[in-house]
ZAROKOL-928541 format. One line per 5 residues: number of its first residue (from 0); for each residue y, x negated, z negated of C-alpha. Coordinates in nm, 2 decimals. Layout:
BEGIN
NUM) Y,X,Z ~ ... .
This chain:
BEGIN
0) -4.08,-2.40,1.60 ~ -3.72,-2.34,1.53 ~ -3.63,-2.38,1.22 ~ -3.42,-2.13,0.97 ~ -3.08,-2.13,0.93 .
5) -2.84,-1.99,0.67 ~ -2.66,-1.63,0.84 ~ -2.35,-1.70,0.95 ~ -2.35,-2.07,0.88 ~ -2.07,-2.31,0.93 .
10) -2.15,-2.41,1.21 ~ -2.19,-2.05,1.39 ~ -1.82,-2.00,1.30 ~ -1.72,-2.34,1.50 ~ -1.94,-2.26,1.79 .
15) -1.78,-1.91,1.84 ~ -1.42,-2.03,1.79 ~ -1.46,-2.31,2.01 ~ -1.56,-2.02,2.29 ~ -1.24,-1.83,2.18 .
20) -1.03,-2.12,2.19 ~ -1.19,-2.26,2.56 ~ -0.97,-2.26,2.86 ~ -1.06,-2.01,3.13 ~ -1.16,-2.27,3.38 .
25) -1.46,-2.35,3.08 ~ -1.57,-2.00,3.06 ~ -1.38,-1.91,2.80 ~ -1.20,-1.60,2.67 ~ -1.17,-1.35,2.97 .
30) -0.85,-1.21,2.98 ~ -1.03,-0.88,2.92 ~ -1.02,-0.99,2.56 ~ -0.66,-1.05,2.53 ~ -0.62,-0.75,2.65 .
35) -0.86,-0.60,2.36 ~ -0.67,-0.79,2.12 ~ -0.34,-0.66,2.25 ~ -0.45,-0.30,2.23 ~ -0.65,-0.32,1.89 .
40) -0.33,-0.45,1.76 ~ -0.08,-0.23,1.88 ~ -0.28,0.08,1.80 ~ -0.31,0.02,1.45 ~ 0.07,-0.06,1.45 .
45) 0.09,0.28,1.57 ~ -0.14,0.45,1.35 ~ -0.03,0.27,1.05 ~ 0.36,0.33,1.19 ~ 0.26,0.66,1.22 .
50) 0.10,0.77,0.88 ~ 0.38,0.58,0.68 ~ 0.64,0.82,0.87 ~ 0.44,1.12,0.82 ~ 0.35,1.03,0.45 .
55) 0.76,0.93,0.42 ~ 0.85,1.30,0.55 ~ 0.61,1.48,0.36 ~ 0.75,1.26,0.03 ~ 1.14,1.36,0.17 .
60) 1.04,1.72,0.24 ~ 0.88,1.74,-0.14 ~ 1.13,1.63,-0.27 ~ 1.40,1.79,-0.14 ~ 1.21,2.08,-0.22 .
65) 1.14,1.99,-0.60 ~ 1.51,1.84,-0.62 ~ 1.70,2.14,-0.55 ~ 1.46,2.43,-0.62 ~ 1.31,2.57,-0.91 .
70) 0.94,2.47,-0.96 ~ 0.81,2.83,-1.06 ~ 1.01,3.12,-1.01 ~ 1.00,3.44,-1.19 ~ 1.10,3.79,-1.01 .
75) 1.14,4.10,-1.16 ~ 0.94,4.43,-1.07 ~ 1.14,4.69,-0.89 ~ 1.23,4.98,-1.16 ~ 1.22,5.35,-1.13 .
80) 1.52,5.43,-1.41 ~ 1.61,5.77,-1.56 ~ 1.82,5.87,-1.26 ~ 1.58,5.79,-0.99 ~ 1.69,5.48,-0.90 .
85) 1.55,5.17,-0.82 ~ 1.65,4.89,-1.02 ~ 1.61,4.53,-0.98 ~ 1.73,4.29,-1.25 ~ 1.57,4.17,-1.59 .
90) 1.74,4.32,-1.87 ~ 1.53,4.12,-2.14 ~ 1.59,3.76,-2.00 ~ 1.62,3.59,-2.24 ~ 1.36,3.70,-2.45 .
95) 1.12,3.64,-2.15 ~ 1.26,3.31,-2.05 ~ 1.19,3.15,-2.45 ~ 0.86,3.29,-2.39 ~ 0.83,3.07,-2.05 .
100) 0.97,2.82,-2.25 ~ 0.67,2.77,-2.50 ~ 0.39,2.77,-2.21 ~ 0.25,2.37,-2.25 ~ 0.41,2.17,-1.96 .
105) 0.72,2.37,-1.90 ~ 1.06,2.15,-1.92 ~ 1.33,2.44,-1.86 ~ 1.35,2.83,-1.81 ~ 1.69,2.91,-1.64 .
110) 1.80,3.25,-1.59 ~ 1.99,3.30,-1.26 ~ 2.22,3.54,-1.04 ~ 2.14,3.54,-0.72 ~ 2.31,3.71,-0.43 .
115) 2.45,3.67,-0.11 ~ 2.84,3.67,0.04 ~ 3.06,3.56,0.29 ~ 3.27,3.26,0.22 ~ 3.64,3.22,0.42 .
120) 3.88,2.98,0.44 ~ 4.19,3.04,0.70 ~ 4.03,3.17,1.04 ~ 3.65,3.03,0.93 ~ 3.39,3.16,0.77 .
125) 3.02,3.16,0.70 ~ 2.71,3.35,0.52 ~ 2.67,3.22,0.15 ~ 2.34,3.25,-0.09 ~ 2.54,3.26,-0.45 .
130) 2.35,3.11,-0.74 ~ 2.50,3.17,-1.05 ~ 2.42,2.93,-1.33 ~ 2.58,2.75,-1.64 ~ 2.72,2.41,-1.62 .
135) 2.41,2.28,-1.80 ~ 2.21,2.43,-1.59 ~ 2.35,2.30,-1.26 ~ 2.36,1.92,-1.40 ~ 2.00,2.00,-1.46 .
140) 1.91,2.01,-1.14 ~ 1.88,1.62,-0.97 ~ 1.94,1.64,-0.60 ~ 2.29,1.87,-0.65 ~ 2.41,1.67,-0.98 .
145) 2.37,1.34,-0.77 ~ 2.73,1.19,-0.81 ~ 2.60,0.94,-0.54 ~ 2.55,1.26,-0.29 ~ 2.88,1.47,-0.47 .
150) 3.24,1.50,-0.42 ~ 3.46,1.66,-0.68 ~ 3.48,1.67,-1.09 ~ 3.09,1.92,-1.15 ~ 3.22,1.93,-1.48 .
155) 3.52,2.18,-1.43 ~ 3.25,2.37,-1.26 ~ 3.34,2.65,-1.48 ~ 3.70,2.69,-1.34 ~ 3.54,2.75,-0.99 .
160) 3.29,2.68,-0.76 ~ 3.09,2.44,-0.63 ~ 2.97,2.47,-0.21 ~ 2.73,2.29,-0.01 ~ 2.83,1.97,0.22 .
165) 2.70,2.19,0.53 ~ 2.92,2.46,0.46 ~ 3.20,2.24,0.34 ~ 3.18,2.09,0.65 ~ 3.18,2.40,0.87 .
170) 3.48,2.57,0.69 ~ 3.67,2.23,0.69 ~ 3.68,2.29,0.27 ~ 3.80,2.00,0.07 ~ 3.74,1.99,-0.31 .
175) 4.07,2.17,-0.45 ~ 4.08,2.44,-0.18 ~ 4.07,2.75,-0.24 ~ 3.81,2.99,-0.09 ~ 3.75,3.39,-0.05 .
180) 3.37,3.56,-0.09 ~ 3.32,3.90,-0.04 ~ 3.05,4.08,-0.08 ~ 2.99,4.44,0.04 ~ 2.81,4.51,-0.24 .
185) 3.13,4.52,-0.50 ~ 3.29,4.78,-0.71 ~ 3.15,5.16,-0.70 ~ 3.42,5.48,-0.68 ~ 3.42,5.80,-0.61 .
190) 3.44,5.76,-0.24 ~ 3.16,5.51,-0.23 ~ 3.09,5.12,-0.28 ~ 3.43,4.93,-0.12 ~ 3.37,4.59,-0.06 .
195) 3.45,4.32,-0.37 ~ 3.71,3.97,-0.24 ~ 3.77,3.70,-0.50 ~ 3.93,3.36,-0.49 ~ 3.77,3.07,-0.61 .
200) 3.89,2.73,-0.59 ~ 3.61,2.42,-0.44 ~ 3.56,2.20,-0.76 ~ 3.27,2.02,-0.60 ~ 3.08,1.97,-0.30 .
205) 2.71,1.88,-0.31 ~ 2.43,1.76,-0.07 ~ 2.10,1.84,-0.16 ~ 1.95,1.61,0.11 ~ 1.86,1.93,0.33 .
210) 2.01,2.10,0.59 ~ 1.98,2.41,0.53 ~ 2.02,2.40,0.16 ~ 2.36,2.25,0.22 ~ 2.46,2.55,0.51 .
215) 2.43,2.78,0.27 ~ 2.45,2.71,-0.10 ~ 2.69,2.83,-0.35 ~ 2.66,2.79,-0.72 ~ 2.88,3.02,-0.94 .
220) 2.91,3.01,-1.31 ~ 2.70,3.26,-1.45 ~ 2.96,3.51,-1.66 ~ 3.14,3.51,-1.33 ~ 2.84,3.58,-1.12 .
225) 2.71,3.89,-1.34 ~ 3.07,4.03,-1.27 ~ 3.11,3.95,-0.89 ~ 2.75,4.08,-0.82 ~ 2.74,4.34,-1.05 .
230) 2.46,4.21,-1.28 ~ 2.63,4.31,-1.62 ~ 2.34,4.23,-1.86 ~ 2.09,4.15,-1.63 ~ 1.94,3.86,-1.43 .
235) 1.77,3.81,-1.09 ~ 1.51,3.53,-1.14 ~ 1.42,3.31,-1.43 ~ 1.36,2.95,-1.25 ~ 1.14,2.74,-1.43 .
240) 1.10,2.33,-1.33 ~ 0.71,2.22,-1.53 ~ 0.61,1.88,-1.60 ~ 0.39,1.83,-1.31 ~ 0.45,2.02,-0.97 .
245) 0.22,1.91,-0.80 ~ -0.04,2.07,-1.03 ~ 0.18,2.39,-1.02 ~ -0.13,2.63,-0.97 ~ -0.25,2.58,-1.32 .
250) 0.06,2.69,-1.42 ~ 0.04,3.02,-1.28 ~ -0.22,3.22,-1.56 ~ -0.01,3.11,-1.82 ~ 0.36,3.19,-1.70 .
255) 0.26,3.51,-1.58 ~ 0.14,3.61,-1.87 ~ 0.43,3.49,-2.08 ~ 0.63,3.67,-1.86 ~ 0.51,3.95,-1.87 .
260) 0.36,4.29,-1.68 ~ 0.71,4.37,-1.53 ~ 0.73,4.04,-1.36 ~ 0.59,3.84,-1.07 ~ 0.52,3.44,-1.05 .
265) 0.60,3.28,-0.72 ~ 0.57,2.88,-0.64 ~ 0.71,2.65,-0.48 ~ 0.36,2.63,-0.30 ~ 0.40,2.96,-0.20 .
270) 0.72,2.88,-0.05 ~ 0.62,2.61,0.13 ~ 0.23,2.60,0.15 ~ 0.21,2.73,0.52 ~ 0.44,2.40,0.64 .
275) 0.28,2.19,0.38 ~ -0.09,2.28,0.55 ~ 0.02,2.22,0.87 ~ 0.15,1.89,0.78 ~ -0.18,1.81,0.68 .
280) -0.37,1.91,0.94 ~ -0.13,1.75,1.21 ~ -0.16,1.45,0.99 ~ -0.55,1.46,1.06 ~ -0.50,1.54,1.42 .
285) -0.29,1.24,1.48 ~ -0.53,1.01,1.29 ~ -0.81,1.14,1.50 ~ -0.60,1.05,1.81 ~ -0.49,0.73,1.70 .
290) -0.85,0.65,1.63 ~ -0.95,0.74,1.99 ~ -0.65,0.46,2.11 ~ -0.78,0.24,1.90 ~ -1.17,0.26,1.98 .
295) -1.09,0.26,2.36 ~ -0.91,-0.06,2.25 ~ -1.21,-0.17,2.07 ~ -1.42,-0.12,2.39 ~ -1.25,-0.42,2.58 .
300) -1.42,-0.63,2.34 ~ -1.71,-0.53,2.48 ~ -1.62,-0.62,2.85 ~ -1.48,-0.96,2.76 ~ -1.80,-1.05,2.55 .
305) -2.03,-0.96,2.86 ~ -1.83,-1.18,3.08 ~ -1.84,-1.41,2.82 ~ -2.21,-1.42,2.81 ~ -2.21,-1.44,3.17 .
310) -2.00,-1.73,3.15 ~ -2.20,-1.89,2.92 ~ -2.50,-1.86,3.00 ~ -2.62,-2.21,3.06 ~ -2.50,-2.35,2.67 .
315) -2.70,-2.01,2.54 ~ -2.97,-2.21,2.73 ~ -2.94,-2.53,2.58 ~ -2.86,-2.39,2.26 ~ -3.18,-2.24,2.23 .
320) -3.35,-2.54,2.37 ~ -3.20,-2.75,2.05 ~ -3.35,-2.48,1.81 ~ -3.14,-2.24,1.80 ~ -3.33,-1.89,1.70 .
325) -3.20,-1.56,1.83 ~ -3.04,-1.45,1.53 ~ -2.80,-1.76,1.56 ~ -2.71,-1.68,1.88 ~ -2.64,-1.30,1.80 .
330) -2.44,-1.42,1.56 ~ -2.20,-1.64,1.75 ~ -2.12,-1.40,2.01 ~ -2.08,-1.11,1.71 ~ -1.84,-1.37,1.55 .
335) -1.68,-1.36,1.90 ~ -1.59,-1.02,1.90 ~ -1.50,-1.04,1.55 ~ -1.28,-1.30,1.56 ~ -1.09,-1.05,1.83 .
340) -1.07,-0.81,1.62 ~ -0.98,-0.90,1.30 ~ -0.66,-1.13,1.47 ~ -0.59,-0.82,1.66 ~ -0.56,-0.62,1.34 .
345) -0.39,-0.88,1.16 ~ -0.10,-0.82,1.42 ~ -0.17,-0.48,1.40 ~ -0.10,-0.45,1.05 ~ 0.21,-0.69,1.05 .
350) 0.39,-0.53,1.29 ~ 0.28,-0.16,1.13 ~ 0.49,-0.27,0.84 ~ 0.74,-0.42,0.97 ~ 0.85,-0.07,1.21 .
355) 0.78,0.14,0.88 ~ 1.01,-0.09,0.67 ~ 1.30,-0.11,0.91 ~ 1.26,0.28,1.03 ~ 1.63,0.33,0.98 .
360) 1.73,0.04,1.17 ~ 1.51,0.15,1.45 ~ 1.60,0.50,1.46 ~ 1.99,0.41,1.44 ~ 1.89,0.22,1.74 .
365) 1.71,0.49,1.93 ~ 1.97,0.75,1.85 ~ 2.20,0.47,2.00 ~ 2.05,0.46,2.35 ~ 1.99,0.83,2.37 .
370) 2.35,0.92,2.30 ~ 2.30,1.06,1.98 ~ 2.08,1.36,1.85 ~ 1.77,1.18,1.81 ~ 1.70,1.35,1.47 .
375) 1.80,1.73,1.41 ~ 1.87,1.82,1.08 ~ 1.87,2.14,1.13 ~ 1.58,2.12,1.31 ~ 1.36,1.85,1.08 .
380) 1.53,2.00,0.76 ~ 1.62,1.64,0.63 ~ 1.90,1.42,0.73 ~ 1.71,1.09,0.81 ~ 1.35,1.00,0.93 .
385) 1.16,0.84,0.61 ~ 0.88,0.60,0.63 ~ 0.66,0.57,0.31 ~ 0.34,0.26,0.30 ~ 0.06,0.36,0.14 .
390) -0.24,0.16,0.05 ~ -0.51,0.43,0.14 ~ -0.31,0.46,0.47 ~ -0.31,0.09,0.54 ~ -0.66,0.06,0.43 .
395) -0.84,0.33,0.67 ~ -0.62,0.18,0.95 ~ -0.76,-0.15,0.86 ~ -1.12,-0.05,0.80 ~ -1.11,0.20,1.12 .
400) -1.02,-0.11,1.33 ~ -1.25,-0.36,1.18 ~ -1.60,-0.10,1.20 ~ -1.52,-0.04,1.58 ~ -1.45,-0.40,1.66 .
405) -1.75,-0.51,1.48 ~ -1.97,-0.22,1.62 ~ -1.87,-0.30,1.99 ~ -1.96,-0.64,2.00 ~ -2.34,-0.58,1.88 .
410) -2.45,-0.51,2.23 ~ -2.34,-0.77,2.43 ~ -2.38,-1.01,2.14 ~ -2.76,-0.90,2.13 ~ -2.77,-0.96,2.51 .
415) -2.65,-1.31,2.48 ~ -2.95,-1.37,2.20 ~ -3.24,-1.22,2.39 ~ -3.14,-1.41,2.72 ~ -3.45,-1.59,2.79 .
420) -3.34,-2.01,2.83 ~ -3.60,-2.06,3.12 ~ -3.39,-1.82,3.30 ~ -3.05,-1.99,3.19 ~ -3.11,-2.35,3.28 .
425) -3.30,-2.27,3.61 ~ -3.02,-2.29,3.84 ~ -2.79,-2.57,3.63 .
């Protein structure tokens, strides 16, 4: 009677990588498995390539987002005065804004002008979203204050203005020019509203790290933007930046109640939720894809290991005939198939990394050969194409590969054990 050996003993590991490492003329590895290995290896370089770029654009698009926007913002309730009409500003800003201010988790209130006008220089021009801010307020916020991303002295931000690159760029403005807006909306006479025109000189240019941020952006001190827009006492928006953005929703009971029943609480969630989601779902959709490459991957292991067998039938014969039990021969040929696919996501994983580390470099290099135009901006919203590792990304990669390799090799591997060593040797 055969006697009882340990699972997976040493010896069951030499016996299977002595198949993987025999020569073809022995019977050894098919090429059918090289070509499994291949494929289980390059699709989890693409699915972990591929998750590190979509969790690096999500990260970039955030960001961006968070970096240049306000977290919360606050609108006013259209206003039924005296006269009939409809007004639209916040006349008590800044008692509701030191309300915002003492809700738990909130790191700034801002009260802003907003507005919109068309900026000129010479024969050029282009359509303008005005902010109007204080100084402190605009070196509050990360992605504009950036003197790595800036051009120009922000401090004399109060003796002008300060533009986006895109629409510095466009207009051909340098930081000293000076610039025109007018906006129709400007000072009321008898004969009706006549459009308001005012000079301001370029002080700084910013980039906000998206495109169309930087098309449009203007920031305006805020005494001179409740005169150009005609905002005397009043303010458009409060913008409020909390501790934790992410976790913005639980922000939204208490902000709107500090704000009060005049008012409405938006999100940056709100904003961007829709494109968020469907980053996320593609995100699950490409996984699920991915997957499918590498399973079919996977399934080579399966064809090699039958040929294997095949090949091998007559040592499974005398392997048994020495005492080997069923079990021990499962186990070789599983360790077979393993082998495959753990080396195969090994190099998977390696070369995974290396793409998403050197994503720059290999979209410089793409953009190269295509003659430029590779990556939008004004398509994509960001300048560059990020990559961003994650563990959890790395590790379902990994895992995915390792269950289908190990779950394709069980059938053949239980073929080879129940192969009956009368029938083996017969012919030999």
């Amino acid at each position: 009677m055969a006697g009882r050996t340990t699972p997976f003993a040493p010896f069951e590991f030499l016996i299977a990588w002595r198949y993987l490492r025999a020569r073809r003329a022995e019977g050894g590895v098919s090429v059918m498995t090289w070509i499994s290995l291949v494929g289980i290896a390059l699709g989890v370089m693409a699915l972990i390539a591929t998750l590190a770029v979509r969790a690096g654009f999500r990260a970039e698009f955030v960001d961006t987002i968070l970096g240049a926007n306000a977290h919360v913002t606050v609108y006013p309730l259209p206003v039924v005065d005296a006269d009939g009409f409809v007004q639209h500003g916040m006349p008590d800003y800044e008692a509701v804004a030191d309300r915002i201010r003492a809700v738990p988790g909130v790191t700034a209130a801002v009260p802003v002008i907003k507005g919109q006008a068309m900026i000129t220089l010479n024969d050029r021009s282009n359509v303008a979203e005005v902010y109007g801010l204080t100084l402190a307020d605009l070196k509050a916020i990360p992605r504009v204050s950036d003197p790595a991303q800036g051009v120009g002295d922000i401090n004399r931000f109060d003796q002008g203005i300060a533009v986006g690159a895109g629409i510095a760029r466009d207009l051909g403005i340098a930081v000293g020019d000076h610039v025109r807006l007018i906006s129709p909306d400007g000072a009321k006479t008898a004969f009706g509203t006549s459009p308001r025109v005012n000079g301001y000189e370029v002080v700084y240019v910013f980039s906000a790290g998206r495109y169309d941020i930087d098309q449009t952006r203007v920031y305006m001190p805020f005494p001179e933007a409740q005169s150009y827009f005609n905002r005397e006492g009043v303010v458009d928006t409060i913008q409020v930046t909390v501790t934790d953005p992410e976790q913005v929703d639980r922000f939204i009971g208490p902000l709107t109640q500090a704000a009060g029943p005049d008012a409405q609480v938006w999100t940056w969630r709100d904003s961007a939720g829709a494109f968020l989601n469907a980053l996320s779902i593609e995100d699950d959709v490409m996984f699920v894809i991915l997957s499918i490459l590498v399973l079919i991957a996977s399934m080579n292991i399966t064809s090699g290991l039958v040929m294997l067998v095949k090949n091998k039938g007559r040592d499974i014969g005398i392997l048994r005939t020495m005492g080997l039990t069923e079990g021990s021969v499962l186990r070789v040929f599983f360790l077979c198939g393993a082998f495959t696919g753990v080396i195969g996501t090994i190099a998977g994983v390696i070369l995974g990394c290396l793409i998403a580390w050197n994503i720059d470099s290999i979209m410089s290099a793409v953009n190269w050969i295509s003659g430029g135009g590779a990556w939008d901006p004004s398509i994509r919203g960001i300048y560059r194409l990020p990559a961003r590792l994650q563990a959890w990304d790395v590790g379902r990669a990994v895992g995915l590969s390792l269950i289908l390799s190990f779950v394709v090799t069980i059938f053949p591997a239980r073929r080879a054990a129940r192969m009956n060593p009368v029938e083996a040797l017969r012919y030999e």
